[in-house]
MARTOR-619223 format. One record per atom (N, C-alpha, C): atom name; residue number from 0; x, y, z. Coordinates in steps of 0.1 Angstrom, whole numbers. Atoms other than C-alpha are relative to their C-alpha. Layout:
N
  atome  num     px     py     pz
     CA  NUM      X      Y      Z
...
//
This chain:
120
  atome  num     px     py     pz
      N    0     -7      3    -13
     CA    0    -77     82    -86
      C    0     13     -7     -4
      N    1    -16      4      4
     CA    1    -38     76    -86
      C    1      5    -12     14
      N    2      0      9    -10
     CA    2    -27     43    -64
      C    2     13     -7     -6
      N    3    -13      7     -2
     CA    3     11     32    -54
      C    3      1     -9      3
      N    4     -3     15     -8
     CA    4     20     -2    -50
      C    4     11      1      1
      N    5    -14      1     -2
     CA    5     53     -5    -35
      C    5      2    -13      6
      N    6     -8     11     -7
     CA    6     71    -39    -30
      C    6     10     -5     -7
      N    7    -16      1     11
     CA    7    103    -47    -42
      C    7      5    -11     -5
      N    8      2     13     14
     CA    8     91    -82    -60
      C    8    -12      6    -10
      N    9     10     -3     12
     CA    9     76    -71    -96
      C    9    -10     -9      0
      N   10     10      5      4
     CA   10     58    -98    -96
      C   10    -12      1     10
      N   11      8     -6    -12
     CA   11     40    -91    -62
      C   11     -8     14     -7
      N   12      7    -13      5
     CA   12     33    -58    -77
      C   12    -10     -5    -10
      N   13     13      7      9
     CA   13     17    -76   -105
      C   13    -14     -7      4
      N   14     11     10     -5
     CA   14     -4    -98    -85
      C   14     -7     11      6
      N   15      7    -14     -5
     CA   15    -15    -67    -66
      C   15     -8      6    -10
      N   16     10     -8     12
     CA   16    -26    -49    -96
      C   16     -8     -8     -4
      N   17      8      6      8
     CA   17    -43    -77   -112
      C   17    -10     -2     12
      N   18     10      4    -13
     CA   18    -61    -85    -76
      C   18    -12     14      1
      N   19     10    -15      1
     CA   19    -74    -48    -77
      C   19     -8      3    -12
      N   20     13     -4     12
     CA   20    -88    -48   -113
      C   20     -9    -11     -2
      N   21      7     14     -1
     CA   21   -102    -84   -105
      C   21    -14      5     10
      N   22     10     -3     -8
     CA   22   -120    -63    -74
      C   22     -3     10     -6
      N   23      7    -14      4
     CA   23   -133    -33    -96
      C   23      7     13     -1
      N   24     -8    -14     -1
     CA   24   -106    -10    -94
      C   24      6      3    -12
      N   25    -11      0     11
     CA   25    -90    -15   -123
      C   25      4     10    -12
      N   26      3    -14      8
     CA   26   -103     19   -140
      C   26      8     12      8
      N   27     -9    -10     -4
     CA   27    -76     39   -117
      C   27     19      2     -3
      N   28    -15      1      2
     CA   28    -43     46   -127
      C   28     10     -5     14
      N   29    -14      8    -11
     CA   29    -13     30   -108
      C   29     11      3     -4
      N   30    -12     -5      0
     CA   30     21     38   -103
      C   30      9    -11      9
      N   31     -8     15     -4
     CA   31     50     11    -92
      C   31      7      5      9
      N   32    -10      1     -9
     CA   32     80     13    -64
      C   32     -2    -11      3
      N   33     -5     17     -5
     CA   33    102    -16    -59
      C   33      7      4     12
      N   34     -6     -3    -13
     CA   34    113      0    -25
      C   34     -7      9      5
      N   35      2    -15     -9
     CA   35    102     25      2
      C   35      9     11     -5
      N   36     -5    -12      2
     CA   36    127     47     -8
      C   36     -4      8    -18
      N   37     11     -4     14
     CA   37    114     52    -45
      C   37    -16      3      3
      N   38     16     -2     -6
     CA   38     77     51    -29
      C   38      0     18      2
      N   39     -1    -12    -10
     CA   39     88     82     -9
      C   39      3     10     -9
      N   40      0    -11     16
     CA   40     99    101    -42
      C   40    -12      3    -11
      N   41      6      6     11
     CA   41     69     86    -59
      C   41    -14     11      7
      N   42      6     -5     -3
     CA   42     47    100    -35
      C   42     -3     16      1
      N   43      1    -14      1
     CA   43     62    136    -36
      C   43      0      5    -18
      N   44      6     -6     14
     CA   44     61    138    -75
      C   44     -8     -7    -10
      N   45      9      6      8
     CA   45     32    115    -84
      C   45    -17      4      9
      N   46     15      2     -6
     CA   46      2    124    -55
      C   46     -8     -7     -4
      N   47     16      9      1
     CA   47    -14     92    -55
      C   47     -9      3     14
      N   48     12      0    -11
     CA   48    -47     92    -36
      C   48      4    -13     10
      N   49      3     12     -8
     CA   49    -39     59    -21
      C   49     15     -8     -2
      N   50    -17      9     -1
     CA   50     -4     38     -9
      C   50     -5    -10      5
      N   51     -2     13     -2
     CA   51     -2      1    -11
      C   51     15     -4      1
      N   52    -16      0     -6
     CA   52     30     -8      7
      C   52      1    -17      7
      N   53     -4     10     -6
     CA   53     47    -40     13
      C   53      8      6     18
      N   54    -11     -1    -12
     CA   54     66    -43     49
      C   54      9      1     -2
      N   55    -11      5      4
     CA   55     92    -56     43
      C   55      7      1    -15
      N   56     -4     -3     16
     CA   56    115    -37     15
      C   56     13      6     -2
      N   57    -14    -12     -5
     CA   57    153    -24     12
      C   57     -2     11      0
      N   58     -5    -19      0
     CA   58    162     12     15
      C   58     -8      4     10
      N   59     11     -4    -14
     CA   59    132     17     39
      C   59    -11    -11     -4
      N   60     16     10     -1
     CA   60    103     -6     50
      C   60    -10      9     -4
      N   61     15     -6      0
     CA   61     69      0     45
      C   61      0      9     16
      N   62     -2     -5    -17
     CA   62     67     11     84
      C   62      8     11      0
      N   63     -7    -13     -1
     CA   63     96     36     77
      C   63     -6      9    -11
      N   64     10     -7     10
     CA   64     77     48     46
      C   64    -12      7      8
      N   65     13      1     -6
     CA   65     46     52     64
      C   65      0     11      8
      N   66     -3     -6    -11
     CA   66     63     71     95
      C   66      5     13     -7
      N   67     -7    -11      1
     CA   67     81     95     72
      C   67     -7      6     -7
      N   68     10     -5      7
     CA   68     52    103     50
      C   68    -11     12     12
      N   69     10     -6    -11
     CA   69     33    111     83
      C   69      7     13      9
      N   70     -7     -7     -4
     CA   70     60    130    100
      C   70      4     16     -4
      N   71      0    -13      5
     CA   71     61    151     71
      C   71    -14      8     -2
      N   72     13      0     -1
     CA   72     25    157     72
      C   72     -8     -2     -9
      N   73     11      9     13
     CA   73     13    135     43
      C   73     -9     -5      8
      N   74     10      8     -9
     CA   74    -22    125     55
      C   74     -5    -13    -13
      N   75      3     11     10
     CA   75    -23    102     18
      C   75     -3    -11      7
      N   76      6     12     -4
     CA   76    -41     70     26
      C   76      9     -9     -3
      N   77    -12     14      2
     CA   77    -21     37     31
      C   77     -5     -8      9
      N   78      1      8     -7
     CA   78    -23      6     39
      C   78      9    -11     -8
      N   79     -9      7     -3
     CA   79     -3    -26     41
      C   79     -8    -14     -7
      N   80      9     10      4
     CA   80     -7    -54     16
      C   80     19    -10     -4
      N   81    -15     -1     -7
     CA   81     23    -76     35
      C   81      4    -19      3
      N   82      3     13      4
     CA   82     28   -116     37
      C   82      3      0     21
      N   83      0     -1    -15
     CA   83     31   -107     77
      C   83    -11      7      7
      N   84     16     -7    -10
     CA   84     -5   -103    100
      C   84      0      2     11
      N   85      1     -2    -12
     CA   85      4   -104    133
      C   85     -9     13      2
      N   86      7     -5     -9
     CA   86    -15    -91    159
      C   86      7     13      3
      N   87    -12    -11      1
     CA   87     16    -69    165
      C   87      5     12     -9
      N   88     -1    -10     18
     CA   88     19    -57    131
      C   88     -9      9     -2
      N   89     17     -7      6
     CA   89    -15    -47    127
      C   89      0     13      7
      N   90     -1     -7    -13
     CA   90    -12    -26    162
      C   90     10     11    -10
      N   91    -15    -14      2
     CA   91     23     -7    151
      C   91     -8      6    -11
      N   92      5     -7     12
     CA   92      4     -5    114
      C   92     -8     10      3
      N   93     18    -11     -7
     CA   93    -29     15    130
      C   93     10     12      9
      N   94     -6    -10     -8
     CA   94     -6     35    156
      C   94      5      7    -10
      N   95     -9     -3      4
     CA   95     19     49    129
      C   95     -7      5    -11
      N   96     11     -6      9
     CA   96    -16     59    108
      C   96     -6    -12    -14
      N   97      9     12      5
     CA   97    -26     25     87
      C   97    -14      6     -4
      N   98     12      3     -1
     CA   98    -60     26     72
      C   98     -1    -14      5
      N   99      0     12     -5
     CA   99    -55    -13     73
      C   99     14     -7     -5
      N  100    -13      8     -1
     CA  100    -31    -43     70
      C  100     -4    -14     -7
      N  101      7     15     11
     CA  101    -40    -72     39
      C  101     12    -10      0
      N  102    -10      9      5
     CA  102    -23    -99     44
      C  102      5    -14    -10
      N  103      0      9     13
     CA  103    -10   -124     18
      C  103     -2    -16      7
      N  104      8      0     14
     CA  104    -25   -149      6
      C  104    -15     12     -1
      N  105     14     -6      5
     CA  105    -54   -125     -3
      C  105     -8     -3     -7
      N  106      8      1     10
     CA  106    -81   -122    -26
      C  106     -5     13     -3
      N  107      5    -17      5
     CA  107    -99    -97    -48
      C  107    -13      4      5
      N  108     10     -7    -13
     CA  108   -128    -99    -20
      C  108      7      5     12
      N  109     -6     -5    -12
     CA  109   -105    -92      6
      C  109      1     16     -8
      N  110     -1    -14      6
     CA  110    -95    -58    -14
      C  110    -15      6     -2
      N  111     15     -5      3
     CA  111   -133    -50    -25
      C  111     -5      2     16
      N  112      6      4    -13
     CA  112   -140    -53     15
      C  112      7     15      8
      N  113     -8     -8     -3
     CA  113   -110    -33     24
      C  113     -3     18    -10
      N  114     -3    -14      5
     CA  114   -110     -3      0
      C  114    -18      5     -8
      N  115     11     -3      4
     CA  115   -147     -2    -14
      C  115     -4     12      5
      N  116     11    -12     -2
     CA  116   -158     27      4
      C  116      8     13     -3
      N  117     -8     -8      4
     CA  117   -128     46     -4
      C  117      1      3    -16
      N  118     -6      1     13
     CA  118   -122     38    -39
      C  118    -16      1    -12
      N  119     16     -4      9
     CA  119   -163     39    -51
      C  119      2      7    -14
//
């Protein structure tokens, strides 16, 4: 299984990866974008099974990533791992096709909780 982290701090991407091989994932390949607009390239010539997207990212947000993936009728799994939880957020995230919305600080039970049944 192929899994995009996109947020446009490396080291966030780092902590991301290491949090997912801390929760058992760590035997799937991954693939990086430090923006939505690289995500959106990454996604049409890497088909990962699964998109981890910050919000908040130049060139396009997570949220416009999300919208244009769907619009074009990517059904790829995504969800939102974002230092912003609102109540609000979460809503737009699920309307706009979200599986879910992790917010920072996390942990590598929060991820095992979230993606376990997907990622088996």
């Amino acid at each position: 299984m192929k899994i995009l982290i996109a947020d446009d701090s490396r080291v966030m991407r780092q902590i991301v990866l290491r949090t997912m091989r801390q929760a058992g994932f760590g035997h799937h390949d991954f693939v990086e974008a430090s923006d939505g607009a690289e995500a959106l390239d990454l996604v049409a010539s890497e088909s990962p099974d699964l998109v981890l997207s910050d919000w908040n990212m130049p060139n396009k947000t997570g949220i416009e990533l999300l919208r244009a993936l769907r619009v074009t009728g990517n059904p790829v799994p995504f969800g939102f791992v974002t230092s912003e939880g609102s109540d609000e957020m979460r809503q737009t995230a699920q309307e706009a096709g979200a599986m879910f919305l992790i917010a920072k600080p996390f942990t590598s039970d929060t991820f095992e909780s979230e993606l376990s049944g997907m990622l088996s």
